[in-house]
C-alpha positions in Angstrom: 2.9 210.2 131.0 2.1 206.9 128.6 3.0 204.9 131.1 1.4 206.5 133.9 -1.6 206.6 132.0 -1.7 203.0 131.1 -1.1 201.6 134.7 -4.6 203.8 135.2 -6.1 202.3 133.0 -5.2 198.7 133.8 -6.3 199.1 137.4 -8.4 202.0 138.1 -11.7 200.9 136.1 -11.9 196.9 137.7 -11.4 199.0 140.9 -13.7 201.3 141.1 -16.4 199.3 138.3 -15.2 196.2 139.4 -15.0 195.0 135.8 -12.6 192.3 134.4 -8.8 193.1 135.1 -7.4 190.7 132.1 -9.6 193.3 130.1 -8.0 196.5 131.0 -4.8 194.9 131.3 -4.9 194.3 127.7 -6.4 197.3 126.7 -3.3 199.2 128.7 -0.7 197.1 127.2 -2.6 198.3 123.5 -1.9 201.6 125.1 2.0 201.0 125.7 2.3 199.4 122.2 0.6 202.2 120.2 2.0 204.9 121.8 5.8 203.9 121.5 7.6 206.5 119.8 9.4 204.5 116.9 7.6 206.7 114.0 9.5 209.7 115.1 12.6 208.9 116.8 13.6 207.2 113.2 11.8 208.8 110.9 13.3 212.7 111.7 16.3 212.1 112.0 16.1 210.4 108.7 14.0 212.6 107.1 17.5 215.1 107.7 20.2 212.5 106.7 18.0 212.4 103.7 17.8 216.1 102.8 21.7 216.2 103.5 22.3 212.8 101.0 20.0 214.3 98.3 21.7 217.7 97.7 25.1 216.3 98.0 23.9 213.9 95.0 23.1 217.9 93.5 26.8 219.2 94.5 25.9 220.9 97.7 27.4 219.6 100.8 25.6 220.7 103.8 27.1 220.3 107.3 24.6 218.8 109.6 20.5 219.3 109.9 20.4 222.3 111.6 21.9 224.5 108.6 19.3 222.7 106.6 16.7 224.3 109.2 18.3 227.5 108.8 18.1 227.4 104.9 14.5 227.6 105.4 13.9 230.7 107.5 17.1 232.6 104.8 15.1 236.2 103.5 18.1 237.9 102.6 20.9 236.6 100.9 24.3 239.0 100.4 26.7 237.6 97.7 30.4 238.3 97.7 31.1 239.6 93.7 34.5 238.7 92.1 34.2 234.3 92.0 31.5 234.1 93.6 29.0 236.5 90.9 31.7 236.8 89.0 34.1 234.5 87.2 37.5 235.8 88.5 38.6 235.6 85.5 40.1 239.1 84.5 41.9 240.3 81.3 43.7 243.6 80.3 41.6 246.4 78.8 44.0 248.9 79.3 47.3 250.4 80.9 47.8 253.9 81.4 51.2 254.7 82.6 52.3 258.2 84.6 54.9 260.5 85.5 57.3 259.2 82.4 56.8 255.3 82.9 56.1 253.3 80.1 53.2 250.7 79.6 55.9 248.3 79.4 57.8 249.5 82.1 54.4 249.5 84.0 52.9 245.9 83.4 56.5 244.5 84.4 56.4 246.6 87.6 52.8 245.0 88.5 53.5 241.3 87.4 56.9 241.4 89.9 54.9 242.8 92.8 52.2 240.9 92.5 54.1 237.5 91.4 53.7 236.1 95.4 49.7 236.5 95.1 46.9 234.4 94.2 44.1 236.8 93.4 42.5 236.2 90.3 43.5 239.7 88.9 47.4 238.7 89.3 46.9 235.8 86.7 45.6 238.5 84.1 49.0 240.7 84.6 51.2 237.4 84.8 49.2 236.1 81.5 49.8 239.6 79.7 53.4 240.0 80.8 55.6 237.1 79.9 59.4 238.5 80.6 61.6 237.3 83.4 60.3 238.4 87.1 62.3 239.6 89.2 63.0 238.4 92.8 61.1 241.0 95.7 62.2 241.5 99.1 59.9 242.3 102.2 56.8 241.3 101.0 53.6 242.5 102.4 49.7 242.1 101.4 47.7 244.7 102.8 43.7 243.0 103.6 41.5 245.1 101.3 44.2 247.1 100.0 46.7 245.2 98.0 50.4 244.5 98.2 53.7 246.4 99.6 57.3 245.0 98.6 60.5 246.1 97.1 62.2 245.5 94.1 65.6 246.5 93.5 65.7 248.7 96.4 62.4 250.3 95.5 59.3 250.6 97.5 56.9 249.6 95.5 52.8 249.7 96.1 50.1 247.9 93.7 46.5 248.2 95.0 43.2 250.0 95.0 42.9 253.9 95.3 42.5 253.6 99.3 45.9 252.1 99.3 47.0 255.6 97.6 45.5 257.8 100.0 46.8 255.6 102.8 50.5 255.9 102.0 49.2 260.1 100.7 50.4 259.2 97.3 49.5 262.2 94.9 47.6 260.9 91.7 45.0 262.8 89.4 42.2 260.1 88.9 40.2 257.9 91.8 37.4 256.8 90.3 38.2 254.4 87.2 35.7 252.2 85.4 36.6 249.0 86.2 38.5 246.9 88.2 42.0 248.5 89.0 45.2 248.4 90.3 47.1 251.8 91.2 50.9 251.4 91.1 53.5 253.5 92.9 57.3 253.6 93.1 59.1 255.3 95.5 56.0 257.3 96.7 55.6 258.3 92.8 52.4 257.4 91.0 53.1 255.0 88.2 49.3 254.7 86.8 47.1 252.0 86.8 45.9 249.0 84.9 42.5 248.4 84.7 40.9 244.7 84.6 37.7 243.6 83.1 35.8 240.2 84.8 33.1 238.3 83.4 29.5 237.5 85.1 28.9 233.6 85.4 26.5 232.0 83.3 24.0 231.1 85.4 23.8 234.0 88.3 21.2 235.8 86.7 18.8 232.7 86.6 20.2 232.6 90.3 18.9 235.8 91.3 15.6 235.0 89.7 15.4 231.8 91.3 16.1 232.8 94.5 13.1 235.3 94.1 10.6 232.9 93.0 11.6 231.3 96.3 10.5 234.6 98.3 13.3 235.4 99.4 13.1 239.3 99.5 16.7 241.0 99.1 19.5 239.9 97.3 22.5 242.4 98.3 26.0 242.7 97.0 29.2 243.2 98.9 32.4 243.5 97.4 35.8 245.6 97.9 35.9 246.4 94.2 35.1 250.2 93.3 31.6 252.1 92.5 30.7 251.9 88.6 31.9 248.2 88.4 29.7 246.8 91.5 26.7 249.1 90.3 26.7 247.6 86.5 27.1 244.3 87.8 24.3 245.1 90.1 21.8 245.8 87.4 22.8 243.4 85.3 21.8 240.6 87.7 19.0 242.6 89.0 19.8 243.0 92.9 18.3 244.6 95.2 21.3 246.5 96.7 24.9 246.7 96.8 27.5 248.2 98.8 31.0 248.8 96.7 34.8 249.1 98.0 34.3 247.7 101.3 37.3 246.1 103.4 36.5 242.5 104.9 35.5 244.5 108.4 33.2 246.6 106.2 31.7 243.8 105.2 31.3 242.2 108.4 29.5 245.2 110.1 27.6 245.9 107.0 26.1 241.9 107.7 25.6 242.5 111.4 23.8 245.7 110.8 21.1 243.4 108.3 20.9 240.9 111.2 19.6 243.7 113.6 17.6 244.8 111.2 16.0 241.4 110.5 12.5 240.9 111.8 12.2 237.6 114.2 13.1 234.2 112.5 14.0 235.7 109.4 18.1 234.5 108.5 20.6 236.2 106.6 23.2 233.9 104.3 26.2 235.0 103.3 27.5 233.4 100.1 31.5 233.8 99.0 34.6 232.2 98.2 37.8 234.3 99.6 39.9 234.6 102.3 38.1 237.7 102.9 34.6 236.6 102.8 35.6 234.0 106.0 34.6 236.5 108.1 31.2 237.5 107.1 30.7 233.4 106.0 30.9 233.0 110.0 28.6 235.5 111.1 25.9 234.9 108.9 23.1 232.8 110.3 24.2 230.7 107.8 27.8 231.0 105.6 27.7 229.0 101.7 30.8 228.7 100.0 32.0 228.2 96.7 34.1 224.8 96.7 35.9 224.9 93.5 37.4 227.7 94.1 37.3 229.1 97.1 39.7 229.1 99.5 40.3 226.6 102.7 39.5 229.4 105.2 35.7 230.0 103.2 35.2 226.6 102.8 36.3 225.3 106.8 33.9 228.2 108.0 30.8 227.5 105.9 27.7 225.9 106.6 26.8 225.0 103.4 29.2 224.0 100.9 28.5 224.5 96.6 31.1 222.4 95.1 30.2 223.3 91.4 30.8 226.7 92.2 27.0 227.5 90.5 25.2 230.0 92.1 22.2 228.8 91.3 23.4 226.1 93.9 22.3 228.7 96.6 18.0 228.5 95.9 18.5 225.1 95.2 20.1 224.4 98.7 17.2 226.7 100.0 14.2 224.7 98.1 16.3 221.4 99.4 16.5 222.5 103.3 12.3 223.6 102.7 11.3 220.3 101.3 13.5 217.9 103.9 11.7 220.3 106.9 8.2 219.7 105.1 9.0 215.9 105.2 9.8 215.8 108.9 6.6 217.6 109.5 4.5 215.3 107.6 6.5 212.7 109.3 5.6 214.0 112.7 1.7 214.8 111.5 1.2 211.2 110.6 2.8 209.7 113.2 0.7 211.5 115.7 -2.8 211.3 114.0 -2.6 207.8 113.2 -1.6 207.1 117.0 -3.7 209.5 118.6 -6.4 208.0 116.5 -5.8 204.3 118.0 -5.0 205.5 121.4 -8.8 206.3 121.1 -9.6 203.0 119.6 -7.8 200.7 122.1 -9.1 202.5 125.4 -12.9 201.8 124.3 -11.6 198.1 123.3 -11.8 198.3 119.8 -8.3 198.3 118.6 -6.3 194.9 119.2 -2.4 194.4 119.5 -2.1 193.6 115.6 -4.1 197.5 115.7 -1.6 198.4 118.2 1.2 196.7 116.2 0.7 198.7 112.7 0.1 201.6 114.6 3.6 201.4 115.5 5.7 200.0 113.1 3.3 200.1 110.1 3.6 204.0 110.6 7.0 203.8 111.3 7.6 202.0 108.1 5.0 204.1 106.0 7.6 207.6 107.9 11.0 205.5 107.2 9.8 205.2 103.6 8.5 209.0 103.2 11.5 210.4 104.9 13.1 208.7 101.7 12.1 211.4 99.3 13.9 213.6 100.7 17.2 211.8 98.3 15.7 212.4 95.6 
């Protein structure tokens, strides 16, 4: 079209006004000069690799400039609990043993099955029991459930209360406050042992932060049970929560908040387990926790918080909202200043040094805003 336009300028007017071609000539080549698209084709894409540079100097890698476009439209965001909320770090409040086992007898039982797993309530068993453990045989994790082995020819089961009613194991007591693992032997309730955690420092502020952003629900998902996800719920002050969900539970519980999301309004999903993969990847955009998450969380996320802060998560927002405000003041300038000497040079009052700075003289002055996005 530029170039269209300027090869009507240079000849059209001497031909039909028979005026000066050297004049129109040089006000088309003005034209060609002022409207080259230097300001923009640099400046954007800069304007991004800014954004991205500046909040990985904050601990938050982010994997390309479209999740930084994405962070901007986020409404909702749904937090995994236990590392992510939580510090996964549990201890032993109490053991209460069944059917004739001891608490002894009990805490060695769930410290051998659960000696081939890494979740962060096995370290609390393994740091409370320090006997020998004994070697297990046909070893089986259960997703959302917990474990299945044997030990010396027993069939032992360590999980959550749905792991109980799976296998029809008789027991007198579901709901327990706080985290806990059942423990069966032989199809015989052995009785549970029940795990405290500990909320991160700074997720409150997090949650507050992320509502001075505007962002308008903060949701919790987690597999743990009812009257821990609730008080941790109020404590941080979400919006919702939905307790003792299996990693499919929580992906249809996310696709149901994307169908109920109005136009342009994204979801993110924010977690750090093996579990929370799969609602990381269908988010519109999946943030994981770096430190200590695991490889399959971290290769599916968008956005990456290596400090593990969840704070991190409004600061990534207010970083993808002020790299997309830069771009746009990138693209505003560009085209103001050039549609403003486009004007200039067809009436002949714009020279080439006009066309020049408006060209690279607003390409500099887009280059060197694009800049603030690092910092």
């Amino acid at each position: 079209g530029v170039v269209v336009g300027a090869l009507a300028g240079a000849l059209l007017p001497p031909l039909l006004r028979e005026e000066s071609f050297s004049t129109w000539i040089y006000r088309a080549l003005v034209l060609l000069v002022i409207s080259c698209p230097c300001a923009l084709v640099v400046s954007i894409p800069l304007g991004y690799f800014g954004g991205v540079g500046g909040a990985s100097r904050r601990g938050i890698l982010v994997k390309g400039s479209n999740c930084l476009d994405v962070l901007t439209q986020v409404k909702t965001v749904v937090f995994d609990k236990t590392g992510t909320l939580t510090k996964g770090v549990f201890r032993i409040t109490q053991i209460v043993p069944k059917n004739g086992f001891s608490e002894t007898e009990l805490l060695r039982l769930a410290a051998v099955v659960e000696s081939q797993s890494n979740h962060p309530i096995v370290q609390a068993i393994r740091e409370a029991y320090r006997g020998d453990i004994t070697p297990v045989s046909d070893y089986q994790e259960i997703s959302g459930h917990g474990v299945r082995t044997k030990v010396n020819n027993q069939a032992i089961l360590a999980g959550n209360d749905a792991l109980l009613h799976a296998n029809a194991i008789d027991h007198d007591l579901c709901k327990v406050d706080g985290t806990v693992v059942h423990l069966a032997v032989d199809n015989l309730y052995a009785g549970y042992i029940i795990n405290a955690d500990e909320i991160i420092e700074d997720a409150t502020q997090a949650i507050r932060d992320l509502k001075a952003l505007g962002i308008e629900k903060t949701i919790m998902l987690t597999g743990d049970n009812q009257p821990v996800s609730e008080s941790v719920a109020q404590k941080l002050g979400l919006d919702d929560y939905l307790a003792e969900l299996l990693p499919e539970d929580k992906v249809d519980a996310i696709e149901k908040l994307i169908e109920q999301a109005v136009k342009n309004e994204k979801i993110a999903c924010v977690g750090d387990g093996i579990n929370d993969a799969p609602v990381i990847a269908r988010a519109d955009v999946g943030i994981a926790m770096g430190g200590a998450g695991s490889d399959a969380a971290i290769d599916t996320a968008d956005v990456v918080i290596m400090t593990d802060a969840p704070s991190k998560v409004a600061e990534a927002i207010a970083v993808g909202r002020k790299t997309r405000r830069i771009v746009w003041e990138n693209i505003g300038l560009a085209f103001a200043v050039k549609g403003v000497f486009v004007v200039l040079g067809l009436v002949g009052i714009a020279t080439m040094w006009g066309a020049v700075f408006a060209d690279f003289g607003v390409a500099l002055v887009a280059v060197l805003n694009a800049t603030r996005a690092l910092r």
